[in-house]
N, C-alpha and C positions, 0 to 999 in steps of 0.2 A: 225133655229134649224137643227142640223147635225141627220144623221141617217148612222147607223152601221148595218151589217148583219153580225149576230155570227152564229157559229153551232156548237148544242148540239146532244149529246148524249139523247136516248130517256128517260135515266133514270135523267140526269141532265134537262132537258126540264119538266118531270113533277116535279121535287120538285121545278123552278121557278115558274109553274103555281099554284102550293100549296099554294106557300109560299106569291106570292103576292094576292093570296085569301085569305088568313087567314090574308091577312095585310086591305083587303079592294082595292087595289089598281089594275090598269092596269100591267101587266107583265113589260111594257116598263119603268113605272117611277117606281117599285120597282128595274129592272135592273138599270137604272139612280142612287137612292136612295144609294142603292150598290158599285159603281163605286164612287161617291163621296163621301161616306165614308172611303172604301177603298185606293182614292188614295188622298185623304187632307194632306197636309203640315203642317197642322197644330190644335195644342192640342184642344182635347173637351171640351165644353164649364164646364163641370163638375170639369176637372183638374184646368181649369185656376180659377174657385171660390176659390182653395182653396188656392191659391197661397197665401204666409202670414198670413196660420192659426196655425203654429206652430215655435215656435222657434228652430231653426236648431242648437243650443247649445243647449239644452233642446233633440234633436233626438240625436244627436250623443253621450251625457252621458249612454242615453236608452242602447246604441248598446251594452254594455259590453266587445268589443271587447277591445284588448292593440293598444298601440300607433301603428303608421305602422313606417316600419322600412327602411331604405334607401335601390332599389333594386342595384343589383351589376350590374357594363355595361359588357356587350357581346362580 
């Protein structure tokens, strides 16, 4: 297991200690907790349920918007 030394500010050092009290948790696996949500590659497990819950002809009549129109080149 790797270990990292940050330095905070005293006002960002108590809202970690807050924050991972109000979580239950150690300051280090709330900071851990944090970092890999922050830096994941990849979609929440929330998005990926809903992947093929609507029909995407069915969204795009919704939008009301008009047809798009060809852009001109530069």
């Amino acid at each position: 297991m790797g270990q990292i030394t940050i330095y905070l500010d005293d006002e960002a050092e108590r809202l970690v200690k807050q924050a991972a009290v109000a979580e239950g948790v150690p300051v280090s696996r709330w900071i851990a907790h944090l970092i890999k949500q922050k830096a994941s590659t990849s979609w929440p497990a929330e998005v990926c349920e809903m992947a093929g819950s609507w029909s995407v002809g069915d969204a795009a009549d919704e939008t009301g918007y008009a047809e798009d129109i060809p852009r001109e080149s530069l």
